[in-house]
Biotite code that builds the C-alpha atoms (Angstrom):
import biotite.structure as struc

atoms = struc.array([
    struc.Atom([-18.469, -2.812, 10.317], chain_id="A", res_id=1, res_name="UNK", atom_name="CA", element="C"),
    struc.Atom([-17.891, 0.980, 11.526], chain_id="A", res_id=2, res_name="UNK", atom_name="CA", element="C"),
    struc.Atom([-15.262, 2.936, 9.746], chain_id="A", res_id=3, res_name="UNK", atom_name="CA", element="C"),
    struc.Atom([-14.040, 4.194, 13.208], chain_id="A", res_id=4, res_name="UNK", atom_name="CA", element="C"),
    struc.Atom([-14.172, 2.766, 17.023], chain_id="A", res_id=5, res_name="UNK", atom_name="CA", element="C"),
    struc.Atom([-12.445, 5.484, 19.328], chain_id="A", res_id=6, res_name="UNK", atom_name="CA", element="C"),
    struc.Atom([-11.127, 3.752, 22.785], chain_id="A", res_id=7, res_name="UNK", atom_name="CA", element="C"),
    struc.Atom([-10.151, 6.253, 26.038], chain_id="A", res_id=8, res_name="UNK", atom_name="CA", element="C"),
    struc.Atom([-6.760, 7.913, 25.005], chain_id="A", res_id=9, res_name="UNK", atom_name="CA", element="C"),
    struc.Atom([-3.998, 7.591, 27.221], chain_id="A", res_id=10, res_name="UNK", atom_name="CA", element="C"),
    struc.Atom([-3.143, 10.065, 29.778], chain_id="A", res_id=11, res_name="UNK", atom_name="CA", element="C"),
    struc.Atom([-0.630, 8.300, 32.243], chain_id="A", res_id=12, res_name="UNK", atom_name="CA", element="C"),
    struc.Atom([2.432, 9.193, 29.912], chain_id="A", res_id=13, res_name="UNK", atom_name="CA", element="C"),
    struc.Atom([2.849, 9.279, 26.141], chain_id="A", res_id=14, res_name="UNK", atom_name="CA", element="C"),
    struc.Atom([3.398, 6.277, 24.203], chain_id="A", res_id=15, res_name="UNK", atom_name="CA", element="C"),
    struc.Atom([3.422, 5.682, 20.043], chain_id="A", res_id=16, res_name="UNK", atom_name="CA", element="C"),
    struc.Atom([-0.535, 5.692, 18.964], chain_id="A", res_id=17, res_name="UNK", atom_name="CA", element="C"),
    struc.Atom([-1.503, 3.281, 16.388], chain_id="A", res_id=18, res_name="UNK", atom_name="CA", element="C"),
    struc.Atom([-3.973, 3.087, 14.356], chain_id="A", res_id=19, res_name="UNK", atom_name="CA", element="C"),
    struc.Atom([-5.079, -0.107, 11.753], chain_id="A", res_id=20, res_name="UNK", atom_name="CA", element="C"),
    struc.Atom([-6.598, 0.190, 8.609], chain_id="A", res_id=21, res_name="UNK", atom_name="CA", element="C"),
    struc.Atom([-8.432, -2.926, 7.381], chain_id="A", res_id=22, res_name="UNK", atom_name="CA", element="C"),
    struc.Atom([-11.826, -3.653, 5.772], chain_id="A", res_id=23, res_name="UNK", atom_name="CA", element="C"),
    struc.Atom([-11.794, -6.597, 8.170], chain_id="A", res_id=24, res_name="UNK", atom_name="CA", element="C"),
    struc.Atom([-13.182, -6.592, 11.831], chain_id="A", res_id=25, res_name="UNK", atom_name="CA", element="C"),
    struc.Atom([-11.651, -9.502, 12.850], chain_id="A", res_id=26, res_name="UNK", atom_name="CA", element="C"),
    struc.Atom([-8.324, -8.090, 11.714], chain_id="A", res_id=27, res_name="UNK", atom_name="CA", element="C"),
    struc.Atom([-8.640, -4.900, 13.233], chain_id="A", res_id=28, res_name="UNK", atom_name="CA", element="C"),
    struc.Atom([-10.035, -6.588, 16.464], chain_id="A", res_id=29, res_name="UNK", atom_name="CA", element="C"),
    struc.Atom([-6.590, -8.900, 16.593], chain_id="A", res_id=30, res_name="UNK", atom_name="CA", element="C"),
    struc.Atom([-4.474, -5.987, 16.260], chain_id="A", res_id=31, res_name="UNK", atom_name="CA", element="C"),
    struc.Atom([-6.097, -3.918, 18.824], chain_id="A", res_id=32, res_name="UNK", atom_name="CA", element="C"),
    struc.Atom([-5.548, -6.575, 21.344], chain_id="A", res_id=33, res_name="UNK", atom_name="CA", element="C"),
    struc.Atom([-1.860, -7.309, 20.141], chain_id="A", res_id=34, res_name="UNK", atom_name="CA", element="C"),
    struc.Atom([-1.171, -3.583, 20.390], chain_id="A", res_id=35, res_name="UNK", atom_name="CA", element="C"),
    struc.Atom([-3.182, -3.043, 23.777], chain_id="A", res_id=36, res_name="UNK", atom_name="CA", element="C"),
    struc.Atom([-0.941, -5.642, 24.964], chain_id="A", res_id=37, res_name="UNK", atom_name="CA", element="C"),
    struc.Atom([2.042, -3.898, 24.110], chain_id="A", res_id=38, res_name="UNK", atom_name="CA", element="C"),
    struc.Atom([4.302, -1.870, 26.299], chain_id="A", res_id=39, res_name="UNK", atom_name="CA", element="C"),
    struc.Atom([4.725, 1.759, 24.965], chain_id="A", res_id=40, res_name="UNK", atom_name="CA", element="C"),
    struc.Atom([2.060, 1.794, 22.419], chain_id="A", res_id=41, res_name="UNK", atom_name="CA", element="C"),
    struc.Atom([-2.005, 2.303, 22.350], chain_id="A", res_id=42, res_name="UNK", atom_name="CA", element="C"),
    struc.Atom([-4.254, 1.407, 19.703], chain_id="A", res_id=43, res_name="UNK", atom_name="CA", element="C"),
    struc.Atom([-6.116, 4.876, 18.454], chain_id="A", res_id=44, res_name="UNK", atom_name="CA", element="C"),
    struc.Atom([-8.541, 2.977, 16.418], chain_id="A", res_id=45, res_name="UNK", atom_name="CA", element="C"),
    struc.Atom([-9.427, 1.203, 13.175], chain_id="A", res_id=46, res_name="UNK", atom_name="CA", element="C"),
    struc.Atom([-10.327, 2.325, 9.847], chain_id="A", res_id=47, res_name="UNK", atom_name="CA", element="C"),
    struc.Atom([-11.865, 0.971, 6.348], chain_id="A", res_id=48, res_name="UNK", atom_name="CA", element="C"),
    struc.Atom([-9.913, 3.629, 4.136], chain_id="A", res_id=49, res_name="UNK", atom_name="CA", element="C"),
    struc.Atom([-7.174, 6.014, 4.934], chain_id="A", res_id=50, res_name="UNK", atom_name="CA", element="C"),
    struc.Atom([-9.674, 8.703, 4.226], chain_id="A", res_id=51, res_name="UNK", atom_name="CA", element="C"),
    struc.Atom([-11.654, 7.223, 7.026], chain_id="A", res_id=52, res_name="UNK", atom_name="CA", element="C"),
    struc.Atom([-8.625, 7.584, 9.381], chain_id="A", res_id=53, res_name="UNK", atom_name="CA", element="C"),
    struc.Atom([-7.389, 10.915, 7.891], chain_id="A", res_id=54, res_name="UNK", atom_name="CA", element="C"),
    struc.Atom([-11.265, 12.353, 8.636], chain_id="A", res_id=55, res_name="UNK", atom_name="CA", element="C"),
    struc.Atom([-12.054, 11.135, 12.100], chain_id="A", res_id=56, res_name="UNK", atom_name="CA", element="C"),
    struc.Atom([-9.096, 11.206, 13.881], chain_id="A", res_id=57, res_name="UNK", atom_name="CA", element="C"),
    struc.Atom([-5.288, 13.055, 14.666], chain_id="A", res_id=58, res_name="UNK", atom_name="CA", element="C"),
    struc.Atom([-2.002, 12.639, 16.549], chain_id="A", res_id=59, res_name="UNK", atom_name="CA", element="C"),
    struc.Atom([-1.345, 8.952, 14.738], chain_id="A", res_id=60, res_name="UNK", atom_name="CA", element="C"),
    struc.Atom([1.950, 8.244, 15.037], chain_id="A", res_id=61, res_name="UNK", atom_name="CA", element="C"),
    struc.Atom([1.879, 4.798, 13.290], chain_id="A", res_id=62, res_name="UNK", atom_name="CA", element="C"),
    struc.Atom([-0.689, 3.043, 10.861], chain_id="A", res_id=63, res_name="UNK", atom_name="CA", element="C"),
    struc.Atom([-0.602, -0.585, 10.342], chain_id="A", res_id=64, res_name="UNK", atom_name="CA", element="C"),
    struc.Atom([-1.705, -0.747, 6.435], chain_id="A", res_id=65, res_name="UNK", atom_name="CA", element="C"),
    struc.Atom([-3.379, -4.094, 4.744], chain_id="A", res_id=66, res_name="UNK", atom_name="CA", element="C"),
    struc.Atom([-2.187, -3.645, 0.803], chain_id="A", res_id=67, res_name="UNK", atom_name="CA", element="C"),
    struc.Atom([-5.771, -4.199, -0.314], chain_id="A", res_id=68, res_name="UNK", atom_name="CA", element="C"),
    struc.Atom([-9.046, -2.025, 0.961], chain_id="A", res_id=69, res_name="UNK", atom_name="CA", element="C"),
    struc.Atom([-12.384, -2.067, 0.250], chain_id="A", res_id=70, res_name="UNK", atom_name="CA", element="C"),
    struc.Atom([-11.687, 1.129, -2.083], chain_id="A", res_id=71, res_name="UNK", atom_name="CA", element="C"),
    struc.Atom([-9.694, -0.050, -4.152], chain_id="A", res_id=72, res_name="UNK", atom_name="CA", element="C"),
    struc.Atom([-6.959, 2.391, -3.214], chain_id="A", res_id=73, res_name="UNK", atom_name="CA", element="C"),
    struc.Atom([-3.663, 1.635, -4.728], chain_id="A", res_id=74, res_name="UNK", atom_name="CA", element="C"),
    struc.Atom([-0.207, 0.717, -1.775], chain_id="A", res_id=75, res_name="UNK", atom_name="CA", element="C"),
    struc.Atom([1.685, 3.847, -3.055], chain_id="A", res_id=76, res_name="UNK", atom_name="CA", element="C"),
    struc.Atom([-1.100, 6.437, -2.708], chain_id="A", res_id=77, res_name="UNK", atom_name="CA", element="C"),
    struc.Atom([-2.241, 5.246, 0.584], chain_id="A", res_id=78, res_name="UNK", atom_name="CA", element="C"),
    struc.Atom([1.376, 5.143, 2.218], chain_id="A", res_id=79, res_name="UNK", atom_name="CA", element="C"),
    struc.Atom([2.284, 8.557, 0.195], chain_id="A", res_id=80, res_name="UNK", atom_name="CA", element="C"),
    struc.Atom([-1.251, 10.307, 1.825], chain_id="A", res_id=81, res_name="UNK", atom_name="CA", element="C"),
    struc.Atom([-0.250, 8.797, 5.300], chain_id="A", res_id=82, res_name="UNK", atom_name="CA", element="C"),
    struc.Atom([3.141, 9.989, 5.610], chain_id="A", res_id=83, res_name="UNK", atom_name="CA", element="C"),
    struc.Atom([2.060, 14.043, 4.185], chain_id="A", res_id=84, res_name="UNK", atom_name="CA", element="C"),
    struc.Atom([-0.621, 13.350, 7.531], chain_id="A", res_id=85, res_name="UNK", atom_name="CA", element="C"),
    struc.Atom([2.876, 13.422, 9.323], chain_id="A", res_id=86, res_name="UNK", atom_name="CA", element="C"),
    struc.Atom([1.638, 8.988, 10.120], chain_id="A", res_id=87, res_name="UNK", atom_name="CA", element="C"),
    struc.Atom([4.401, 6.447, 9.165], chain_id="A", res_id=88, res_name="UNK", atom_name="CA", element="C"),
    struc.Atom([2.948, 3.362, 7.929], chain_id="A", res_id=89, res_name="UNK", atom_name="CA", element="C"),
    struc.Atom([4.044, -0.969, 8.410], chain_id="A", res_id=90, res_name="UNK", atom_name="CA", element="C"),
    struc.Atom([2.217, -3.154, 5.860], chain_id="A", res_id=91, res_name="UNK", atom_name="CA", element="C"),
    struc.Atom([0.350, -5.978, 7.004], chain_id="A", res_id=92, res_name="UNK", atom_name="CA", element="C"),
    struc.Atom([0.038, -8.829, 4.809], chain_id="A", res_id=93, res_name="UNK", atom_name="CA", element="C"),
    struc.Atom([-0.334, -12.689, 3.731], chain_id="A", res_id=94, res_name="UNK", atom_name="CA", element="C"),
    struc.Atom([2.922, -12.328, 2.083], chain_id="A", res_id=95, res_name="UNK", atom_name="CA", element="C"),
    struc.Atom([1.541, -13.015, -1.090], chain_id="A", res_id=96, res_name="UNK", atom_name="CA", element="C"),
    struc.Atom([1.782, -10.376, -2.830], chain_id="A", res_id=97, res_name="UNK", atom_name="CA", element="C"),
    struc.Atom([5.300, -8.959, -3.550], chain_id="A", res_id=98, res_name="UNK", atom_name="CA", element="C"),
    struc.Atom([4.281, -6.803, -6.091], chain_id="A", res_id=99, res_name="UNK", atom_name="CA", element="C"),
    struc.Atom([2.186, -4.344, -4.389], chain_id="A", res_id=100, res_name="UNK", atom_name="CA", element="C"),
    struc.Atom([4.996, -4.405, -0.971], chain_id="A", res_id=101, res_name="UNK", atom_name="CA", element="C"),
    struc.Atom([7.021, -3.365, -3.725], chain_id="A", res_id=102, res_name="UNK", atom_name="CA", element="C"),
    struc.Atom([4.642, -0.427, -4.482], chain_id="A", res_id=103, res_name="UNK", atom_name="CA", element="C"),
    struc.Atom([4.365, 0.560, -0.761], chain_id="A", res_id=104, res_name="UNK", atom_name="CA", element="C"),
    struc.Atom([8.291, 0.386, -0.295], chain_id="A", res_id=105, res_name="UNK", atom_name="CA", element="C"),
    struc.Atom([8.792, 2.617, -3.097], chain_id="A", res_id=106, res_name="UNK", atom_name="CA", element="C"),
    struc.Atom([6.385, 5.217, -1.234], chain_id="A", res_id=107, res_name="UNK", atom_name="CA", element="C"),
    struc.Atom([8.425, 4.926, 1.612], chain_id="A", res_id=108, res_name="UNK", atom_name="CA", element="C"),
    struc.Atom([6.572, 2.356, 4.210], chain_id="A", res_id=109, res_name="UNK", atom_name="CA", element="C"),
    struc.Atom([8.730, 1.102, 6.755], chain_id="A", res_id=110, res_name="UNK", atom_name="CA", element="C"),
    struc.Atom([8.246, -2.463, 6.709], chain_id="A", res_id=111, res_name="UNK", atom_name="CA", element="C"),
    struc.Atom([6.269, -5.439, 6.287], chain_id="A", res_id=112, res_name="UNK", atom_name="CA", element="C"),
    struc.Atom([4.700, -7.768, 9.130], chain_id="A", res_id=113, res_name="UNK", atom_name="CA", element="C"),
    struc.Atom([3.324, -10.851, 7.795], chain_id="A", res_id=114, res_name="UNK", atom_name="CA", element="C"),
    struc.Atom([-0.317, -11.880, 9.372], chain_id="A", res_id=115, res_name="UNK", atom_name="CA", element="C"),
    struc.Atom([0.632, -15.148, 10.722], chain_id="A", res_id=116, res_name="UNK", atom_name="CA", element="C"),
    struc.Atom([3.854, -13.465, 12.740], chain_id="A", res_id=117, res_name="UNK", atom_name="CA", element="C"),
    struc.Atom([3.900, -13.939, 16.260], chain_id="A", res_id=118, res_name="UNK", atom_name="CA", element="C"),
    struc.Atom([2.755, -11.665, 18.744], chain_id="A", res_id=119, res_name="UNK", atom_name="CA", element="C"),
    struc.Atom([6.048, -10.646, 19.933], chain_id="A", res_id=120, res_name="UNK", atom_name="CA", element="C"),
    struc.Atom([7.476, -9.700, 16.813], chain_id="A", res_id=121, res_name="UNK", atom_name="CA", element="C"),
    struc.Atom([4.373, -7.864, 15.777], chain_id="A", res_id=122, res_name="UNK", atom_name="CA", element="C"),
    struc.Atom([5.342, -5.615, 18.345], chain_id="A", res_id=123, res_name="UNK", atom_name="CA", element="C"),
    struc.Atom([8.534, -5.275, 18.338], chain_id="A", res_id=124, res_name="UNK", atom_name="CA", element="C"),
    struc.Atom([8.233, -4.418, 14.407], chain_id="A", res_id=125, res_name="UNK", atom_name="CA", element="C"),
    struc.Atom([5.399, -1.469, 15.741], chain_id="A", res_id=126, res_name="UNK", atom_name="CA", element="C"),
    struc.Atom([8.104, -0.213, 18.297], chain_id="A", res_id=127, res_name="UNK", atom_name="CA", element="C"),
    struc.Atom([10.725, -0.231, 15.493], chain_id="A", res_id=128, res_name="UNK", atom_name="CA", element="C"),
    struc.Atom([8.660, 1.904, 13.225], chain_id="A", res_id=129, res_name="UNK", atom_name="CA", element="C"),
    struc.Atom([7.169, 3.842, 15.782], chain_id="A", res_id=130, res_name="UNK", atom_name="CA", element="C"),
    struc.Atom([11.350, 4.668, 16.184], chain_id="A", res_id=131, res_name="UNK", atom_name="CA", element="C"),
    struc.Atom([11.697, 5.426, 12.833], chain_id="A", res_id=132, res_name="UNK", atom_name="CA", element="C"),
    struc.Atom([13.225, 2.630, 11.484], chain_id="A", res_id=133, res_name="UNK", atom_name="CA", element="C"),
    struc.Atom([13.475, 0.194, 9.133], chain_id="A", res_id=134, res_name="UNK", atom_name="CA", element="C"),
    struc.Atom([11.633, -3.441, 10.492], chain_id="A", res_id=135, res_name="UNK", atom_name="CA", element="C"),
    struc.Atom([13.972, -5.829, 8.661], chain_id="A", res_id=136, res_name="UNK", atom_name="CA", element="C"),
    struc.Atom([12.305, -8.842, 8.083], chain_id="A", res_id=137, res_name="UNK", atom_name="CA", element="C"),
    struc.Atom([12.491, -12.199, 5.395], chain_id="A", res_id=138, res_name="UNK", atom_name="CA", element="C"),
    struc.Atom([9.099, -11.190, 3.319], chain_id="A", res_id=139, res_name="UNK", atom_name="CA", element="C"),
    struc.Atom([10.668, -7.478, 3.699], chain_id="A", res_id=140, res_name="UNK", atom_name="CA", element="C"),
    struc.Atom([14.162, -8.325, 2.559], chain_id="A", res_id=141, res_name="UNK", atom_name="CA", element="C"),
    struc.Atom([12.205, -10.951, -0.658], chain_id="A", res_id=142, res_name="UNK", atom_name="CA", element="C"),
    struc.Atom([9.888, -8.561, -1.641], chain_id="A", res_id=143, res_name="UNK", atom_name="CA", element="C"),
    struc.Atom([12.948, -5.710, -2.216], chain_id="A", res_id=144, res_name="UNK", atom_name="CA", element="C"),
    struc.Atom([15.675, -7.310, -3.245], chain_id="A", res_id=145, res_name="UNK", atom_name="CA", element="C"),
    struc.Atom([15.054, -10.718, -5.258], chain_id="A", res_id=146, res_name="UNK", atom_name="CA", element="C"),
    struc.Atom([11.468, -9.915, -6.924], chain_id="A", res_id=147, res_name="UNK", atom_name="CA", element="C"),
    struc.Atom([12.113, -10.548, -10.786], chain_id="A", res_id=148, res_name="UNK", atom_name="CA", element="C"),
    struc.Atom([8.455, -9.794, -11.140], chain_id="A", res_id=149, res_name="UNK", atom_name="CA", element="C"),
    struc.Atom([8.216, -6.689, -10.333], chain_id="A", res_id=150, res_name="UNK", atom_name="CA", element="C"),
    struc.Atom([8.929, -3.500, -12.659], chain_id="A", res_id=151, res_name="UNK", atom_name="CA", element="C"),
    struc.Atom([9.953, -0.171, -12.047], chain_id="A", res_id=152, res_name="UNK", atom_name="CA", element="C"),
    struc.Atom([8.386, 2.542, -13.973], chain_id="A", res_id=153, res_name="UNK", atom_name="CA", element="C"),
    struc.Atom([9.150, 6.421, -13.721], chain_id="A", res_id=154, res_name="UNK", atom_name="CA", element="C"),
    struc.Atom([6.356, 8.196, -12.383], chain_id="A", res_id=155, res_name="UNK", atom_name="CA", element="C"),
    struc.Atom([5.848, 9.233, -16.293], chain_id="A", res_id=156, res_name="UNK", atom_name="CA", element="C"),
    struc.Atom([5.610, 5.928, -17.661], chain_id="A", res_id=157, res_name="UNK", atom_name="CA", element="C"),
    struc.Atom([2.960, 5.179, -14.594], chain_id="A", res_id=158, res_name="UNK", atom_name="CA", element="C"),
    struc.Atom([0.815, 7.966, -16.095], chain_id="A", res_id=159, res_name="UNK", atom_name="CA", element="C"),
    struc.Atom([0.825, 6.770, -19.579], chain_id="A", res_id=160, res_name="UNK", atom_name="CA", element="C"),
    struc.Atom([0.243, 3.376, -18.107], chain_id="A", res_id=161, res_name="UNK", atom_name="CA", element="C"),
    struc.Atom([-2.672, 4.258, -15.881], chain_id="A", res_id=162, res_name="UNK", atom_name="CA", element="C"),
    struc.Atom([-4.186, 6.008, -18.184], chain_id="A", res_id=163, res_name="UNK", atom_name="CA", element="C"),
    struc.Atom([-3.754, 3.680, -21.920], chain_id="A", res_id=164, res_name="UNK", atom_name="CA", element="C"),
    struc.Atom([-4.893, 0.665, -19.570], chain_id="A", res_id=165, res_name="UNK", atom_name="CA", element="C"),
    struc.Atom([-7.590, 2.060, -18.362], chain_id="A", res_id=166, res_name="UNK", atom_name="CA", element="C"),
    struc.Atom([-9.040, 2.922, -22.074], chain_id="A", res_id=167, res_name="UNK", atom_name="CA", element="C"),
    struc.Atom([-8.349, 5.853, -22.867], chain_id="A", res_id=168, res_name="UNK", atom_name="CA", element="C"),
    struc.Atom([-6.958, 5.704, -27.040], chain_id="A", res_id=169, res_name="UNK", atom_name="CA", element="C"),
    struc.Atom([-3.633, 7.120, -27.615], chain_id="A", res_id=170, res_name="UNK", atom_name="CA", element="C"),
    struc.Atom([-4.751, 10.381, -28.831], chain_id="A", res_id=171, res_name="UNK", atom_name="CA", element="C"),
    struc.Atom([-6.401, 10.858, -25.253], chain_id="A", res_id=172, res_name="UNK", atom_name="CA", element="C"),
    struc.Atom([-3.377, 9.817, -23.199], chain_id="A", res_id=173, res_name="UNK", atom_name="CA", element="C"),
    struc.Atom([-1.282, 12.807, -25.483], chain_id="A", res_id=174, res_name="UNK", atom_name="CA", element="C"),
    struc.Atom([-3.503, 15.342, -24.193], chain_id="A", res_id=175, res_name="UNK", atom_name="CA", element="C"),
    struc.Atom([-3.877, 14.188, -21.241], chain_id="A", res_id=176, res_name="UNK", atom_name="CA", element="C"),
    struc.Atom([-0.324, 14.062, -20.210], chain_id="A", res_id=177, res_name="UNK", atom_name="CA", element="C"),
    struc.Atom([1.122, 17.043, -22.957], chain_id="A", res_id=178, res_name="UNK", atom_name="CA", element="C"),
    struc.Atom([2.805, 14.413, -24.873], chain_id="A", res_id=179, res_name="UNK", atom_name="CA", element="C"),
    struc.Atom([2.509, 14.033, -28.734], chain_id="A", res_id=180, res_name="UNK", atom_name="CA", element="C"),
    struc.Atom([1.042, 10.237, -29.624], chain_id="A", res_id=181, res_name="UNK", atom_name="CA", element="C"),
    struc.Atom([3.919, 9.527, -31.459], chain_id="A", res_id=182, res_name="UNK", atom_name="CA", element="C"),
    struc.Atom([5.745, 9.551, -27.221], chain_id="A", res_id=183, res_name="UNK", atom_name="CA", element="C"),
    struc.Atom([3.091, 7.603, -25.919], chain_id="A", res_id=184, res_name="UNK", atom_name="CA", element="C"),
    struc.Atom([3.303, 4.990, -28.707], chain_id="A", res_id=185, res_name="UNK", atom_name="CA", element="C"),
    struc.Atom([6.924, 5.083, -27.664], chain_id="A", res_id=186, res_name="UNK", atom_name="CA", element="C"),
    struc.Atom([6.122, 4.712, -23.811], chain_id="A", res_id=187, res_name="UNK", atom_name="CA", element="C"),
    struc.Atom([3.710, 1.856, -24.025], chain_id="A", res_id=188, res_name="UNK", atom_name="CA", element="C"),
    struc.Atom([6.041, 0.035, -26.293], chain_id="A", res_id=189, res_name="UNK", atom_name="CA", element="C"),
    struc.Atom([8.856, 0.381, -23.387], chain_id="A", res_id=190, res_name="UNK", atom_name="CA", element="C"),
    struc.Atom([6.054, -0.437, -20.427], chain_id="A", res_id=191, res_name="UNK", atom_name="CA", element="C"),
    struc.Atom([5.182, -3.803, -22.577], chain_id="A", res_id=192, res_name="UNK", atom_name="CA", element="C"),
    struc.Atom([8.985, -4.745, -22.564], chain_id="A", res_id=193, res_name="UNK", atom_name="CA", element="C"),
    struc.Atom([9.835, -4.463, -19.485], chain_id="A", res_id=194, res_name="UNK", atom_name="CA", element="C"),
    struc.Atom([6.775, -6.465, -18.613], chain_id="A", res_id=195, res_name="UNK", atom_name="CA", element="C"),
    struc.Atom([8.017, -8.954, -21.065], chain_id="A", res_id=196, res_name="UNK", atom_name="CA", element="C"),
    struc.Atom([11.934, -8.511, -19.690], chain_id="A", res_id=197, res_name="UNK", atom_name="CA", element="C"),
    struc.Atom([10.122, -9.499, -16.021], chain_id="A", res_id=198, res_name="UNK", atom_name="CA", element="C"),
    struc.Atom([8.510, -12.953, -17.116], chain_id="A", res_id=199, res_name="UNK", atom_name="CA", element="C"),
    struc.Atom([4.653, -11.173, -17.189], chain_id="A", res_id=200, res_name="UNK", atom_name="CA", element="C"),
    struc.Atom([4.547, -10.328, -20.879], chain_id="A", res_id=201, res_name="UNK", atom_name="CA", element="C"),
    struc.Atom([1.565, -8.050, -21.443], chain_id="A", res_id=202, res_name="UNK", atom_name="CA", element="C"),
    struc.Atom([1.111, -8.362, -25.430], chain_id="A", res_id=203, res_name="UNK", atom_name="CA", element="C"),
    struc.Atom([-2.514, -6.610, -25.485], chain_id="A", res_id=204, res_name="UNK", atom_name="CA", element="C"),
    struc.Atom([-4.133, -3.691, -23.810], chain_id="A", res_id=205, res_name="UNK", atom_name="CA", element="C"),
    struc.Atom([-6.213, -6.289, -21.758], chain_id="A", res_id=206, res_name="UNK", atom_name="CA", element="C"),
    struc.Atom([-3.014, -7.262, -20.365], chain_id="A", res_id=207, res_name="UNK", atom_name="CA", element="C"),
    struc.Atom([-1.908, -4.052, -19.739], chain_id="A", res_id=208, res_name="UNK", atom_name="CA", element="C"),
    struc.Atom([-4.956, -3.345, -17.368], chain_id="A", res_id=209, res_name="UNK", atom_name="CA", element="C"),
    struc.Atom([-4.247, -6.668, -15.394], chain_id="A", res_id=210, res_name="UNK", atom_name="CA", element="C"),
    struc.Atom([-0.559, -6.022, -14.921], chain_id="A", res_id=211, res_name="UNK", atom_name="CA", element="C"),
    struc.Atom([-1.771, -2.387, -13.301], chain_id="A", res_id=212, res_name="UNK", atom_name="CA", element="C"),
    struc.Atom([-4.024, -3.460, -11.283], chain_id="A", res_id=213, res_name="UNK", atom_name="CA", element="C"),
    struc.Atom([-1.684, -6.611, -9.851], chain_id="A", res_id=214, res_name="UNK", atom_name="CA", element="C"),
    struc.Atom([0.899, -3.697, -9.202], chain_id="A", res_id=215, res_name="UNK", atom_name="CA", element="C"),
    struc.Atom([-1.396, -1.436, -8.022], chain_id="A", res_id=216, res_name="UNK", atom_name="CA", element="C"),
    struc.Atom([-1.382, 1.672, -10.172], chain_id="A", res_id=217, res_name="UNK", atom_name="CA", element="C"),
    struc.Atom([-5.172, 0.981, -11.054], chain_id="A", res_id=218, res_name="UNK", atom_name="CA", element="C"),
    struc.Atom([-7.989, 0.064, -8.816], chain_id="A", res_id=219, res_name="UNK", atom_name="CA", element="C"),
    struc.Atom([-9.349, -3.016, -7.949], chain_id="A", res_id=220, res_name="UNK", atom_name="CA", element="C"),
    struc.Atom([-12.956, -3.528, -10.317], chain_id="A", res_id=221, res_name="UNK", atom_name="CA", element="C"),
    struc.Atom([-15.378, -3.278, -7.346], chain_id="A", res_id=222, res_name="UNK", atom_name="CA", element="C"),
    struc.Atom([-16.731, -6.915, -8.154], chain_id="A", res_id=223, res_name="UNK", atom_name="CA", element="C"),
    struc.Atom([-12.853, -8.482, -7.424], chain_id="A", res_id=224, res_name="UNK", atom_name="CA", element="C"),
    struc.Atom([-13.220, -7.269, -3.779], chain_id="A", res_id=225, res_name="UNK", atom_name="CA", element="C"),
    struc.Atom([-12.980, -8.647, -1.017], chain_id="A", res_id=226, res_name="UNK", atom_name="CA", element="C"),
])
């Protein structure tokens, strides 16, 4: 599938320009025509990668995100890059995975719209971003508030995380991140308990590098994608 399909732009007056990103044609080809349908909004194009999108094209004003691209791209980075591009971001998902909506909420996305939602409230939840606002929805309102799986680590404890679970020994890690190995000991001890204090105990290093990649912090191995 091409990275990038440009349509006319829209001259008659401005409306909110959105754009998808999805390693799927057939998703990218449902949105366009949900969008196209829409009063008030035009669909800019569709995208693989949000460097694909950040490359070829400007003036997005919204970006409907799928959690998981060919790249293996992490939630948090992709919704952090969009928004310094000045391009809010909705998450479109099976709403089966709470852990990385958790991971794109804390990078400030403003919403969630599940794939099977109607066509109506698909757009209404593209004009309500394209506003600014919040899209409230059920998925939106599980995935924040009543998650017990999912666990909050600093930004710190992310580093030491991404980087132990990905192989690197202790000593590594220490210089690495300008802590002494005694701290990282100390760090990975905490990350493992608060695994274990969420019901997803991660006893081993092994572990470790599952739990990061469910939560997104690490890349998806290139044979697990889709």
């Amino acid at each position: 599938m091409s990275s990038w399909r440009p349509v006319q732009p829209v001259t008659a007056r401005r409306v909110l320009q959105v754009a998808v990103i999805d390693d799927h044609e057939s998703v990218v080809e449902g949105l366009r025509a949900i969008i196209e349908e829409g009063d008030e909004m035009a669909f800019v194009g569709g995208a693989e990668t949000v460097d694909d999108l950040l490359l070829l094209t400007t003036g997005i004003d919204l970006a409907i995100l799928d959690l998981r691209l060919s790249d293996g791209s992490s939630p948090h980075s992709n919704v952090m890059r969009l928004r310094e591009a000045k391009i809010e971001a909705l998450v479109y998902t099976s709403g089966d995975e709470p852990f990385l909506v958790r991971e794109a909420a804390a990078a400030g996305v403003l919403g969630v719209i599940r794939k099977s939602a109607r066509k109506a409230e698909i757009q209404d939840a593209i004009r309500t971003a394209g506003a600014g606002r919040q899209v409230a929805s059920v998925d939106w309102a599980a995935a924040l508030d009543s998650d017990p799986g999912f666990v909050d680590l600093s930004p710190r404890l992310r580093q030491v995380l991404e980087l132990y679970a990905s192989g690197e020994p202790t000593a590594r890690v220490a210089s690495e991140t300008g802590l002494s190995p005694e701290t990282v000991s100390d760090y990975v001890d905490r990350i493992r308990r608060k695994y274990r204090d969420a019901g997803r105990p991660a006893p081993t290093k092994t572990d470790l590098y599952k739990r990061a990649i469910e939560d997104g912090w690490l890349p998806i191995p290139r044979r697990f994608r889709r």
